[in-house]
ZASE-492709 format. One record per residue (C-alpha): residue number from 1; x, y, z. Coordinates in pm, 1 decimal, always signed. Layout:
BEGIN
+-----+----------+----------+----------+
: seq :       xx :       yy :       zz :
+-----+----------+----------+----------+
: NUM :        X :        Y :        Z :
...
+-----+----------+----------+----------+
REM end
This chain:
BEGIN
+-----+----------+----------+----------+
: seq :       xx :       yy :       zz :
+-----+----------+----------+----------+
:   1 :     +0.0 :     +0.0 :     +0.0 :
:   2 :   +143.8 :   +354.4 :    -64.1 :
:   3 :   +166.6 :   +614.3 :   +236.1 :
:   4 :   -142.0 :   +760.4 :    +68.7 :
:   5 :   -344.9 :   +496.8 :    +93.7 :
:   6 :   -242.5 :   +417.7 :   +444.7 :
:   7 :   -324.0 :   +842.8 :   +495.9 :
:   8 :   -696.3 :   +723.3 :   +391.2 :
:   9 :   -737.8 :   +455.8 :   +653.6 :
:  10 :   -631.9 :   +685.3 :   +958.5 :
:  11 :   -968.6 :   +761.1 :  +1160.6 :
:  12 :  -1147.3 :   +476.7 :   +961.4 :
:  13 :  -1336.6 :   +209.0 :  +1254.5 :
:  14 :  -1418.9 :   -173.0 :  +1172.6 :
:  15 :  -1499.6 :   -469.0 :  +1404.8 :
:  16 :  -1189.1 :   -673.2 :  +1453.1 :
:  17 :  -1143.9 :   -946.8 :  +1753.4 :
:  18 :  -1412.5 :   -881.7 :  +1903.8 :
:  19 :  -1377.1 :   -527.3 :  +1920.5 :
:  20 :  -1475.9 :   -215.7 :  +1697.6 :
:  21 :  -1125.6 :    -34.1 :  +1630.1 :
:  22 :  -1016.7 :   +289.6 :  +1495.6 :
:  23 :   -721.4 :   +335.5 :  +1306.1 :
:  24 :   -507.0 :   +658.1 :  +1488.6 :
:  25 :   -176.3 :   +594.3 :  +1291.9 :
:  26 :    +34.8 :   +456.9 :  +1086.5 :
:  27 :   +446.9 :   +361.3 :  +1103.8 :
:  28 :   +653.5 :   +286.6 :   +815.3 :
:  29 :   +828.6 :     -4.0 :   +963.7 :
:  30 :   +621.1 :   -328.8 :   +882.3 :
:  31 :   +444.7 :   -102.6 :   +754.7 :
:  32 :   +176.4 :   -132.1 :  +1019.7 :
:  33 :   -147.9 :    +30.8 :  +1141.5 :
:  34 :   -118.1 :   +216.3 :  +1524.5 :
:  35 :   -491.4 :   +103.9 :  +1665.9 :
:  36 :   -726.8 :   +138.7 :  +1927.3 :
:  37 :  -1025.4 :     +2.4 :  +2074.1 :
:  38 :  -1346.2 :   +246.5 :  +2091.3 :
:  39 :  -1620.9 :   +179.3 :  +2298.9 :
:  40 :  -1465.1 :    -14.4 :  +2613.7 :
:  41 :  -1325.2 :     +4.9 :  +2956.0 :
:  42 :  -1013.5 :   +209.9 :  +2955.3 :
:  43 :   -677.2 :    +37.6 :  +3065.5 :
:  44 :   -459.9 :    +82.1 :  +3330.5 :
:  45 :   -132.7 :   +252.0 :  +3161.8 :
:  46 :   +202.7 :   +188.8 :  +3293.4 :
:  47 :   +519.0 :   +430.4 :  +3295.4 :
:  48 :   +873.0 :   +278.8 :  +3237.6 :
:  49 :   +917.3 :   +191.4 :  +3603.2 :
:  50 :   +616.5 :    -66.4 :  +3584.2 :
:  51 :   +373.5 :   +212.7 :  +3803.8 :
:  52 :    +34.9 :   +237.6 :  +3744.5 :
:  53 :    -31.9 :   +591.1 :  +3622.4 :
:  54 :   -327.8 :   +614.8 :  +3393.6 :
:  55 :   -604.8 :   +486.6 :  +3236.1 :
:  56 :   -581.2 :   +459.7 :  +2847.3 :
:  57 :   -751.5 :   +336.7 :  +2578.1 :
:  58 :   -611.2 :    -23.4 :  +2453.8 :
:  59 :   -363.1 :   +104.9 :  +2225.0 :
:  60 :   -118.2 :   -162.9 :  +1969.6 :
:  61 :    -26.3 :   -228.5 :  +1594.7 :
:  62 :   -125.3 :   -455.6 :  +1375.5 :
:  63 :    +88.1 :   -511.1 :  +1038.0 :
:  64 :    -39.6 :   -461.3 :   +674.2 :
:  65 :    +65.7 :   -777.0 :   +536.9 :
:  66 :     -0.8 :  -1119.5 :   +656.6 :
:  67 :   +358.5 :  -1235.5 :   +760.0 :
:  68 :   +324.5 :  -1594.2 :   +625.9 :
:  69 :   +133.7 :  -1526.0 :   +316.9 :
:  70 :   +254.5 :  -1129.3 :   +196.0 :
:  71 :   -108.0 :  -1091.3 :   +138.7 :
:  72 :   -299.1 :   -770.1 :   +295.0 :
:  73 :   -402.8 :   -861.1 :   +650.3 :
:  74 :   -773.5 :   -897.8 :   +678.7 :
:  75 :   -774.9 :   -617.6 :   +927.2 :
:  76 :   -682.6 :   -447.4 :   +618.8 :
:  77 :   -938.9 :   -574.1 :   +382.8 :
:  78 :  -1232.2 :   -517.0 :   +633.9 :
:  79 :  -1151.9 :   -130.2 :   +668.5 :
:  80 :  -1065.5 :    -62.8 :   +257.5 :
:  81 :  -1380.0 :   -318.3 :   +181.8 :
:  82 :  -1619.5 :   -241.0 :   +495.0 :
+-----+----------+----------+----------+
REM end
C-alpha cells in the first residue's frame, strides 16, 4: 500500500477481535497500522518503572501484510472493503 493509501485509513473504525477499532496511525516499519479500541473500559497505563499511572484506551499495531502469506491482513481488507 502507498503512504497515501495508508493516509486514507487513519480515523477509519471496523470490528476486529471482538472489538470495533479505529485506526489513529500509521508507522513505516512493517508497515503497520497504530490502533485502538473504541467503545470499552479504559486500561490501566504503565510508565517505564512498571507504576500504574493512567487509564488509556487499549492502544497496539497490527501489520499490513499477513507475515506468512505477503497478502494484505484482513484487518486491512475489512476497513478498505467495509
Amino acid at each position: 500500500m502507498t503512504e497515501d493509501q495508508l493516509d486514507a485509513l487513519i480515523g477509519r473504525q471496523t470490528a476486529y477481535g471482538g472489538l470495533t477499532v479505529r485506526v489513529v496511525d500509521w508507522v513505516p516499519e512493517g508497515p503497520s497500522l497504530v490502533l485502538t479500541a473504541v467503545g470499552t473500559e479504559a486500561a490501566i497505563q504503565t510508565d517505564q518503572f512498571g507504576e500504574a499511572r493512567r487509564r488509556a484506551p487499549r492502544t497496539w499495531t497490527e501489520p499490513v501484510y499477513d507475515a506468512d502469506s505477503g497478502t494484505l491482513h484482513p484487518l486491512i481488507v475489512a476497513l478498505t472493503d467495509g
